[in-house]
Every structure is written in structure tokens, then in C-alpha cells.
N, C-alpha and C positions, 0 to 999 in steps of 0.2 A: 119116980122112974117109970113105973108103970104107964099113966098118963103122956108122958113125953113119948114113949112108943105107940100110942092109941092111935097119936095126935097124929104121930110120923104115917101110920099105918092108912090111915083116913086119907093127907093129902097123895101119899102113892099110887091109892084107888081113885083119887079124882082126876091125877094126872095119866093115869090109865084109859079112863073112860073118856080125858078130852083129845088123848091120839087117837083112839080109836072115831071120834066126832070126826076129826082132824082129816083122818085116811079115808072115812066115807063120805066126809063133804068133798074130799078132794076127787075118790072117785068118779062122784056122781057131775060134779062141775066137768071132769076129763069127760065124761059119758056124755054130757049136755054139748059142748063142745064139738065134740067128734058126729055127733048128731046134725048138728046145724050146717056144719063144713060139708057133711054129706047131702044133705039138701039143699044147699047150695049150689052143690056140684050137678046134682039131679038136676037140678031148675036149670042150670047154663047147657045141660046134654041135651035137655028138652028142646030148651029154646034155641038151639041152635039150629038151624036150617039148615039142611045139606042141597047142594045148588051142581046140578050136573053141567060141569065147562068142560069148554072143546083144550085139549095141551097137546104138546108135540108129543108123538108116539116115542120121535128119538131123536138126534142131534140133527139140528138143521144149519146148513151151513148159509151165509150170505149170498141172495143173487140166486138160491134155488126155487124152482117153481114147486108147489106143494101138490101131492097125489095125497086121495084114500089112504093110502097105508101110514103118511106122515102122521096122521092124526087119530086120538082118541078122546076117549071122554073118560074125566073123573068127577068123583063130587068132594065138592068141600064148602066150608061153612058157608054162610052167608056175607059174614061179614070180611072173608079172605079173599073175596073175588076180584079182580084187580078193574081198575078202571078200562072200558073198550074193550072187554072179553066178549067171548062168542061164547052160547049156551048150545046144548046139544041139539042137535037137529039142525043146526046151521054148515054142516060141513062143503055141501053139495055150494055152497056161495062163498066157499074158502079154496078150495081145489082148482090149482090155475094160478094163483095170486105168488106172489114172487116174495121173499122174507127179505128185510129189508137189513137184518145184520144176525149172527147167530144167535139160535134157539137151543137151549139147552131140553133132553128129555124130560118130559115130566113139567115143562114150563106152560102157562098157560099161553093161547096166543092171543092176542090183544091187536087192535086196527094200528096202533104204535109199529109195530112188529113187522108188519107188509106195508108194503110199497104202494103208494095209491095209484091209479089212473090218472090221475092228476102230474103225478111225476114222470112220466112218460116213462124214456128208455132206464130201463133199470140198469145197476152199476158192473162196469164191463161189456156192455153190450150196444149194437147199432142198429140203424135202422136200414135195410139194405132194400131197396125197391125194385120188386120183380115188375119191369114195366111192360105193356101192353097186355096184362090179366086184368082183365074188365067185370066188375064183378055188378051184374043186374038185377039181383034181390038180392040182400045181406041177410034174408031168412036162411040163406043157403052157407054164409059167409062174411060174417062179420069182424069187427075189431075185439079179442078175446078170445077167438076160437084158435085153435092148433091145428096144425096140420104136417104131413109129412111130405117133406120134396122130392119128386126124382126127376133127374136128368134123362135123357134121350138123349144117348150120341153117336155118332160114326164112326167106327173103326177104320183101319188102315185099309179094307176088303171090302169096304162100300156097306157092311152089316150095322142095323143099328142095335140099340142095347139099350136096355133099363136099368139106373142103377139109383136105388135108395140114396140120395144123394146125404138128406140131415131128417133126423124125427123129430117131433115134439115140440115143433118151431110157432112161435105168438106171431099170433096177426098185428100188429100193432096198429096198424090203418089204413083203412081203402082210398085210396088217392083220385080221385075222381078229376076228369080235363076241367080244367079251367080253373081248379085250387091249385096253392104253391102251398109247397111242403119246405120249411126250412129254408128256403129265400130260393131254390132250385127252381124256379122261374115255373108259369102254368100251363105248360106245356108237357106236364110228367102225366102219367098216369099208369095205374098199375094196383099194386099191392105192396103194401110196406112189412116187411117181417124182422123181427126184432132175433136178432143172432150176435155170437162173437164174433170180433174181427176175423179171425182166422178161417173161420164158416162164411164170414163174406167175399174171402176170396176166395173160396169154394165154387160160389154163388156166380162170382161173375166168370171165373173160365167155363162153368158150364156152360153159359148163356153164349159166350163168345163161340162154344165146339158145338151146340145144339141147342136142345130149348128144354122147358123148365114146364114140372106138372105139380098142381098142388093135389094131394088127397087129404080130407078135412077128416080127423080124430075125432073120437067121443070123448065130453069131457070129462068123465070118467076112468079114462083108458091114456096115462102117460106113461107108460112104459115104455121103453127102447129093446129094439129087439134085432139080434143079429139077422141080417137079408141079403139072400146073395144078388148078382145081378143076373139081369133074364135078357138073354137074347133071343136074334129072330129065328135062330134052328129049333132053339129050346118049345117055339111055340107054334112051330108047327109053319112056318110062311116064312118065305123068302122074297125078295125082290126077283119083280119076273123077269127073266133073262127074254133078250127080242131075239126074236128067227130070225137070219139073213134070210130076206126073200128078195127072188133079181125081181127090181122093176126096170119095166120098158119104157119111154118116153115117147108119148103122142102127140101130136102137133093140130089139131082142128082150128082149119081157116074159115074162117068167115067174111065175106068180102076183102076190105083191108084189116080187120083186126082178127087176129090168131090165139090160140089159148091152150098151153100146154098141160096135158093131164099124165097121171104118171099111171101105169094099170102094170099086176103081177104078171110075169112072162110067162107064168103057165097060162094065163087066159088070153093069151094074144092066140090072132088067128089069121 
């Protein structure tokens, strides 16, 4: 009896000491594990490159022209950066360019995204030709610049007026004598500016009541801004009213031919 409890006794301490193998290999394998997952993880945070791209500051709608404030810069990996993105410091060559369908915040923007030159009028929009604007250096005024319009026109009192007619309006192209634009035969010339229909018939009853001024924007600077209109009291000049003054009719003959001059009746004598 004694012996058969020895025996019992011995394998309890050996089944003892192999849980206890048992719980510290298993430890140390959890530890080696958790080990390597971590250096692993270290090695992909290293390796990952952070890449500063240009994304919409905030919802951009279809058909809108992009300003500075649309845009910002984020970083993300390397390998998240989407095909035809822009990296930072490219803004100044984004600013102007027309989104060719919505942009969500936070999205990056990619050449997919905008509308190229290539495509001309962007969607909902026309080409309205301010004609006889003759433009002599395009250092001054070229195809991509903006500009804002105003009208000159005549009131019912003979007074004329300024009035902000449209801002922020695309040059779309300088029409030069002797190209044809759109099959309009070569005899156009002008300035082409890229607006809504609705602004085009803006565009032509001003042209029909007066005439048409461009002032060219920085491309920096697309904001719109309430402006009243300026007339000529406002600025100081009026059309100058004529004096009645009597004139006299004089007749100087000269042989057979005569020739009538007309002189103020105060200097008759």
C-alpha cells in the first residue's frame, strides 16, 4: 500500500512540474509572438512614407471654378496616393481649373477630377463673344485669365452709369480677324468669355444699351463681392450742358463766289 501511494505521489509531482513547463513555454511563445507582431508593426510605421497631397478643403460642387480656400494639404502614406494627384506646392496651378463632377471634403484631387483645356466650355456654360475687344499683347490678357465686366449705360436723363455687370468670368479665347470660332464665319473678333446662359443674356442687352469693360482679376483673388453702381454725379462730372449763345450770319463775297461764316452777336460791330 505504501509503495502504490509513493508511486501516485511521484507521477502528481511530475504532472505538476509538466503544467508548470506547459504555462511557461506557453508564456514565453505568447511573449515571442507578441514580440515579432510588434516589429512588425514598427517596420510597416517606419516604412511607410508620409506624402503631403493637395484634397478639397470642402465639398466641391460640379462646374465650380476652384479658389485658395477650396484647398488644403494632407499627408498620407505612400502607397494611398491615388493615381494624377497633385503634391503640395502645386496649388497656385490648380486655382482657376473647373471640377469636372463632385468632390467630396477630404478627397484628394486628381487631373480625373478637373476639367482639362482640352474640353473646352465646361458643363452648363457658353461661349459669349464680346466682339470688337482687340486684345494686342496676351501678356496683358490671355485665354485663363478672369476678369470682371461692367456695363456703361444711359439712363432715361442722358446720365451714364457703371454697373458691375458679372465677376469672375473665364477668358475662354481671344478671337483674332481672320479665325472662325465654331463655324461663326472669320469675320468675328473679340474676346470669348465662358458664362451661363442666363449671364449671356445679360451680356447681350448690355452691349445692345451701351458698351462692355473688362477689368482682369488676380488669379489669386476669385471672390465675389457685393458693388454698387457708380454714376456720373457720384464722380464728380457731368455732361456739359451747351450755352445758347446768338450767332450772326455773315456773307463774305468774293467775286462770284461767297462764303458764309457764322460769328457770336456780341462781337458783331
Amino acid at each position: 500500500m505504501k509503495s502504490q501511494s509513493t508511486t501516485k505521489g511521484k507521477l502528481a509531482g511530475l504532472k505538476a512540474r509538466q503544467l508548470v513547463l506547459l504555462v511557461l513555454a506557453t508564456g514565453f511563445t505568447g511573449l515571442a509572438v507578441n514580440w515579432y507582431l510588434t516589429g512588425l508593426e514598427n517596420e510597416a510605421t517606419a516604412s511607410a512614407e508620409l506624402v503631403p497631397v493637395i484634397v478639397a478643403a470642402r465639398d466641391l460642387e460640379e462646374g465650380q471654378a476652384l479658389n485658395p480656400a477650396d484647398l488644403t494639404i494632407r499627408e498620407v502614406p505612400a502607397g494611398f496616393q491615388l493615381e494624377g494627384n497633385y503634391l503640395a506646392g502645386c496649388q497656385k496651378d490648380l486655382v482657376g481649373k473647373t471640377v469636372r463632377y463632385p468632390v467630396q471634403a477630404g478627397e484628394q484631387i486628381t487631373e480625373a477630377k478637373l476639367a482639362s483645356e482640352s474640353e473646352g466650355t465646361a458643363l452648363g456654360k457658353r461661349w459669349y463673344i464680346i466682339q470688337g475687344k482687340v486684345v494686342v499683347d496676351q501678356s496683358l490678357l490671355k485665354p485663363g485669365d478672369r476678369v470682371d465686366i461692367i456695363a456703361v449705360l444711359v439712363d432715361e436723363d442722358g446720365k451714364r452709369s457703371a454697373t458691375c455687370l458679372l465677376q469672375n468670368v473665364l477668358i475662354a479665347q481671344l478671337v483674332e480677324a481672320g479665325g472662325e470660332l465654331y463655324g461663326m464665319g472669320n469675320n468675328i473678333q473679340g474676346v470669348a468669355v465662358e458664362v451661363s446662359l442666363q449671364d449671356a443674356q445679360k451680356l447681350a442687352l448690355a452691349e445692345e444699351l451701351g458698351f462692355l469693360k473688362l477689368v482682369k482679376r488676380s488669379k489669386t483673388d476669385l471672390a465675389t463681392v457685393p458693388v454698387s453702381s457708380v454714376s456720373e454725379s457720384e464722380i464728380g462730372r457731368t455732361k456739359p450742358k451747351t450755352a445758347s449763345i446768338p450767332y450772326r450770319r455773315v456773307e463774305i463775297i468774293s467775286g462770284v463766289e461767297s462764303q458764309s461764316v457764322y460769328l457770336p452777336a456780341k462781337s458783331w460791330r
